[in-house]
N, C-alpha and C positions, 0 to 999 in steps of 0.2 A: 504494500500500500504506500501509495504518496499522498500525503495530507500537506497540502498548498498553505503557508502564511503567510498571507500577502499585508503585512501590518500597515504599511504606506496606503494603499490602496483600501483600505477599512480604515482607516484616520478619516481620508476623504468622507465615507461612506458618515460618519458621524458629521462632517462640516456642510454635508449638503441635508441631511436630514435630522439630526439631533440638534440644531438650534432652536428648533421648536419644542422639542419635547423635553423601559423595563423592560401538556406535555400532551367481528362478524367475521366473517369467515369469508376468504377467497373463494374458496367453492363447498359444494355441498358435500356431508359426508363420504355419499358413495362416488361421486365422479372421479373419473380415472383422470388425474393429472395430464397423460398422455392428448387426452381429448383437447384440453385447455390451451393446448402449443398450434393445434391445427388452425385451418385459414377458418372453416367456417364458424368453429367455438370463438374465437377472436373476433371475431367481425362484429363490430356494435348493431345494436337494433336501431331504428329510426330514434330522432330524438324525442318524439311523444309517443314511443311504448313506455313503460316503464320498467324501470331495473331498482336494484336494492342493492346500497351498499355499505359496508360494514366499517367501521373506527372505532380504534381505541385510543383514547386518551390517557394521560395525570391529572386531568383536569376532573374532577368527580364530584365536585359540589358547584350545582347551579345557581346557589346563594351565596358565594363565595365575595367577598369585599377587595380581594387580591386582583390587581389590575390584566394580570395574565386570566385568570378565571371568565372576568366580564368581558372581555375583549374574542376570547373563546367561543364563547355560546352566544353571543353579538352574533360570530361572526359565520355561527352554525344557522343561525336560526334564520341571516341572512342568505346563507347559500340554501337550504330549504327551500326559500321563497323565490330563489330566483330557478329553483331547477325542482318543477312542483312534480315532475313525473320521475323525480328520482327520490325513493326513502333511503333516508339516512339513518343505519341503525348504529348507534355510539353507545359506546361502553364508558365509562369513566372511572377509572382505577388509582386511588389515590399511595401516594408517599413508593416508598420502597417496593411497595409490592406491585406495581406495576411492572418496574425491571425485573422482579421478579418473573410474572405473568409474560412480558413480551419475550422475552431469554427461552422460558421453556416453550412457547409456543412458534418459537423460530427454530429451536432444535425439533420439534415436530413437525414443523411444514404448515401449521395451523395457523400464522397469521391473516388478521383481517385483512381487508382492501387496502384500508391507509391509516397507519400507525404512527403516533408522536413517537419520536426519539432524538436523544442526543446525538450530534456527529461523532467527530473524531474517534478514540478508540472504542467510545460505546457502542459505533457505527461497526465498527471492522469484521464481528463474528457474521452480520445480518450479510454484507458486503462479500465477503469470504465466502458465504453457503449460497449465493446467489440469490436471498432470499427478497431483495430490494432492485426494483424496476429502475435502470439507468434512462435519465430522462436528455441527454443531449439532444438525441435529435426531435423529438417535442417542444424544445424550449427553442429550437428557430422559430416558432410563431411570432418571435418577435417579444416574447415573455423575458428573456435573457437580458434584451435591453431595458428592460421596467427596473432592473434591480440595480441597485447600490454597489457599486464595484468590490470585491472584496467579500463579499455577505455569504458566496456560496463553498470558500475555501474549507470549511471547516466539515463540508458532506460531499466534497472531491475528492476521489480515493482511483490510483490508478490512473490520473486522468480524465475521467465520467464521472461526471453529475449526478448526484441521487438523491437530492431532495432541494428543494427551495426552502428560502427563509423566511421570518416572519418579522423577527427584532431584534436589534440590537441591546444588549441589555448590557449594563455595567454595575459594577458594585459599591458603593459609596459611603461615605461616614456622615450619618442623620446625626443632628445634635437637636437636644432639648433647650432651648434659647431660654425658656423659664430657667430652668433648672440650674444654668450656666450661670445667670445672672442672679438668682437668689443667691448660689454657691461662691459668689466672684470669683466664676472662672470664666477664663476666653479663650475664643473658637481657635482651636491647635492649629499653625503652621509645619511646627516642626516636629522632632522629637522629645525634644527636650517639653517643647509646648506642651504637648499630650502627658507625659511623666507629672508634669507641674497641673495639671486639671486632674489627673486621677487621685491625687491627694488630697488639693483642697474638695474634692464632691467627697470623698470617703471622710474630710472630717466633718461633712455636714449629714453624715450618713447614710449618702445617697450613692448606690449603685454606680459604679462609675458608665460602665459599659454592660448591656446585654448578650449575653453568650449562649445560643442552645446547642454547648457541646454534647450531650447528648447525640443529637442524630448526626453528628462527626464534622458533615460539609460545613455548619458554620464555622466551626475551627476550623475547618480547612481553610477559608476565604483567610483568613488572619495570617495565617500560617504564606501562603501565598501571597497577600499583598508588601508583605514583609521582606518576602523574598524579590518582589518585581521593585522595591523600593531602593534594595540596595543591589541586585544583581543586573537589574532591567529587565524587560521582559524577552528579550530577545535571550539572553543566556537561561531565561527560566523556560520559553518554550523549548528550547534547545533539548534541555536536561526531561521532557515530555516527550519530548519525538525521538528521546535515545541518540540525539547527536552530539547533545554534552552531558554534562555532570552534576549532580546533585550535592556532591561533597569537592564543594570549593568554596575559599576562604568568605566569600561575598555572603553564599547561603548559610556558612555556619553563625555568623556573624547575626543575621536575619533569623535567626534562629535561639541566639541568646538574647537578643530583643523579646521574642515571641517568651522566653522563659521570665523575660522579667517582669512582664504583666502576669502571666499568673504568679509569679511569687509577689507581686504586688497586691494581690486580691483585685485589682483591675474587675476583674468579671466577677466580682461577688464570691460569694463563700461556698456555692457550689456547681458553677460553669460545668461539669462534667457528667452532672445529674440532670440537669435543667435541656428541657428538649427546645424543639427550635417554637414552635407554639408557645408555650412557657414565656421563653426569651423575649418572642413580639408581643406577646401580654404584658411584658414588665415594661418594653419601653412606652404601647400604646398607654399605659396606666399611669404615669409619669413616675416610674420606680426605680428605672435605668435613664442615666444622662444624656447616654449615647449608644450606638448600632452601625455593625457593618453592614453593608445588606443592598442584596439586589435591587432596582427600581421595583420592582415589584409588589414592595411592602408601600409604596406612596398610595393607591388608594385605600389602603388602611387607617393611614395616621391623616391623611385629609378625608375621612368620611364626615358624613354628616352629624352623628353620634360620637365621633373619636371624642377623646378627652384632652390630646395634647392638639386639636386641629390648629392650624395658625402659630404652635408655638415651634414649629421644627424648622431647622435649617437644612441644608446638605452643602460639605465641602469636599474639596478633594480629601484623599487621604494626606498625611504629611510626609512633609518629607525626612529619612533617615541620616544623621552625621558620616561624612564620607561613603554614603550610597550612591553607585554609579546608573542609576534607577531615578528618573525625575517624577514630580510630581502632574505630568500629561501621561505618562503612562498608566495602565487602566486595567484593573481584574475585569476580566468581561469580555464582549464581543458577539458574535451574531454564531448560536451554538445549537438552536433546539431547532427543528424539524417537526415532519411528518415527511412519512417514507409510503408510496406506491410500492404495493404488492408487485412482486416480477411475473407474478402468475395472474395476476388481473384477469378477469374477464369485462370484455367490453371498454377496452383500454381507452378509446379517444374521447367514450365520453365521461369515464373516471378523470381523465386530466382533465378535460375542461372543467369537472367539479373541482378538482383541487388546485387547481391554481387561483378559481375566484376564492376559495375560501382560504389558503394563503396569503391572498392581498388584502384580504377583506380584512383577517386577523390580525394582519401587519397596522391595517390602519386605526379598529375597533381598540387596539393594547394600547397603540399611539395616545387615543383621545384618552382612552381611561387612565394613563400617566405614567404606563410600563414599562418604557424603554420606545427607543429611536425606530422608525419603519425603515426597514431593510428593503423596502420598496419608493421608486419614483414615484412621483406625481400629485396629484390633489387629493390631500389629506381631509378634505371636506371643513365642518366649521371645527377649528380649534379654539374657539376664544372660550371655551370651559377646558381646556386641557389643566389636569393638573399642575400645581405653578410649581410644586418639588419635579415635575419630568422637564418643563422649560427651562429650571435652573440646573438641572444636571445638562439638556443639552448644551446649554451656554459653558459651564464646565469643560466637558468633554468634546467642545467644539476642535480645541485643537490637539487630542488628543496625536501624540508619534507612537502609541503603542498599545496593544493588547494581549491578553495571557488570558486562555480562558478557564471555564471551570475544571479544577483537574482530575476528578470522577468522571468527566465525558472525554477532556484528553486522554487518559490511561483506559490500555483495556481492565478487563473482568476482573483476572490476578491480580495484575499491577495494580489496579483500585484498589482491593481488596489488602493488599500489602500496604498500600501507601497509606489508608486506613488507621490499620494495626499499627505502624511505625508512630503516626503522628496522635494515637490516644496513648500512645506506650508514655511516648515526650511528655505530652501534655499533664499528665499525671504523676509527672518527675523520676518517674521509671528508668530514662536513660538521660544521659546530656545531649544539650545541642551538637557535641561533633559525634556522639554513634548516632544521634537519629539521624543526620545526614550522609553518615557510612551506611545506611543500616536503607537507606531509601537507595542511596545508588548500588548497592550489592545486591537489593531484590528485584528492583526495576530494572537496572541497568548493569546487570553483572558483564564482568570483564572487561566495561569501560572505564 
């Protein structure tokens, strides 16, 4: 596999679209897969017969306040109405167990029509088994030009296209502007800034930061932008795609950083118990000061009902002493998908559905305040867009760099390992320089 990072080319892709602005069965039981390859099983019906087709989601609660949720079924209910002789049967499988669910029903042969998934390594087994519909030559309709230059590097595998994108999402430091100012502390620049706010919110005995290490990736995000702070992101994708290293002086360094907030109590007194729900309860409650966190959580904290509405800021992250890693560099990037079955049946007019409902989602996450549209063009009325998604893209406007999530970078094991290594750390189990031997010898042995 070749997985393209085209980082220049996705800078762009936020400067022309993040100014404004945050996851059935291909055939029946008994059909003989053999049938599904021939001309006439393949040949779509007229476009007012009707057909049924099948989706699974992460997305699983249609009351959801998460900006990726509303933009989702927006942007289902939209394609629905515009393709009324096609049903759309969707599954919605939340947290873990969906990778779960899609993993075993790809080692089966059982995937639906069109499935949410991660690129990059999460991508590689489905990729590997054939089990994902290369859409290059589909995407000459002139679809290829609609997109954001850069957006589709991270579902290019081998060369071939396999999925379109939706949004650009980045990760960013919410701050509680109440809390800040009751506590007199101010909005962190640097390192040293941050170290000097965790103290004085802890002697007012407010939560410095919200942590749900529990379900692992928010620690991971920490763990990571740590590292993009002081190694860049270019040496941190490097050390994901196996063409550099984990244990080099920049990351162990980023890594005793990462230790001195938990031996600071930084994340409260039990970050390791505390899930990622938990977490966004503590910040949405005004309990925790501050939060790492994907756009995602913005229509959370500006709902209608939020408690801290109007009181949050969002800056960049800071920046680290002698980090060769600047503060326009970005956890995040354009990572999640939906993937066309390769065994589709009725294939031209499944893509026409999925590509309206990929732009559609692009734009329905946009307005709800999710993350930047990985798609050109008119984004319809924004003057209610969330004002935390226009000030991240104004942020992120001139971002030079991105590193994305590293559960979707690394495959299955390698996940699974990088996991294990980073709650071992995180609970003081090892030091900063074996967790970062201890990550390059499992991920990247012999390098």
């Amino acid at each position: 596999m070749k997985l393209f990072n085209k980082v220049a080319s996705l800078s762009l892709a936020v400067v022309l679209t993040a100014t404004l602005a945050a996851c059935g069965s291909t055939k029946t039981e008994n059909q003989n897969p053999a049938v599904s390859q021939s001309p006439a099983a393949t040949q779509s019906p007229a476009a007012d017969e009707k057909i049924k087709i099948t989706m699974w989601s992460q997305f699983s609660d249609p009351n959801s306040k998460d900006g990726g949720f509303i933009g989702f079924y927006k942007a289902l209910e939209a394609t629905k109405a515009k393709f009324p002789n096609v049903e759309i049967d969707h599954t919605g499988i939340g947290g873990e167990a969906y990778k779960t669910k899609v993993k075993t029903a790809s080692a089966a042969d059982e995937l639906p029509d069109i499935f949410f998934s991660w690129g990059g390594g999460f991508a590689e087994p489905f990729v590997a088994a054939n089990r994902i519909l290369p859409l290059d030559d589909l995407v000459k309709d002139g679809t290829i030009d609609k997109l954001v230059p850069g957006t589709t590097d991270n579902f290019t595998f081998d060369n071939k296209l396999h999925g379109l994108p939706t949004n650009i999402d980045t990760a960013n430091l919410y701050i509680n502007t109440e809390l800040f100012q009751a506590a007199g502390a101010k909005i962190p620049a640097t390192w040293d800034d941050l170290m000097a706010d965790i103290n004085i919110l802890k002697d007012k005995n407010i939560t410095p930061i919200a942590l749900g290490g529990k379900d692992r990736w928010p620690a991971m995000f920490w763990n990571s932008i740590l590292d993009i702070r002081m190694g860049g992101t270019a040496a941190v994708n490097a050390a994901l795609n196996k063409t550099g290293s984990f244990n080099i002086p920049e990351f162990q360094e980023a890594s005793r950083k990462y230790k001195e907030l938990f031996d600071s109590e930084a994340f409260g007194d039990n970050p390791l118990g505390t899930s990622y729900d938990e977490s966004i309860n503590m910040f949405l409650t005004g309990k925790a000061a501050m939060l790492y966190m994907g756009a995602w959580v913005n229509g959370q904290i500006n709902a209608p009902d939020s408690l801290v509405k109007g009181k949050v800021d969002v800056v960049k992250f800071p920046t680290l002493p002698g980090g060769k890693g600047n503060a326009d560099e970005w956890h995040g990037g354009s990572g999640a998908t939906f993937f066309i079955n390769a065994n589709v049946e009725n294939k031209d007019r499944v893509w026409e559905v999925y590509k309206y409902f990929m732009e559609t989602m692009a734009k329905e996450v946009f307005i709800a305040g999710s993350g930047s549209s990985a798609w050109k063009g008119d984004l319809g009325d924004t003057s209610k867009v969330d004002p935390l998604a226009i000030k991240i893209g104004q942020l992120s406007a001139n971002a030079t760099g991105f590193s994305y999530w590293w559960d979707q970078m690394l495959s299955g094991n390698d996940t699974e390992s990088m996991f294990g290594s980073l709650i071992k750390f995180s609970a003081g189990k090892i030091s900063p320089e074996e967790f970062n031997q201890e990550l390059q010898s499992k991920i990247n042995p012999g390098k």
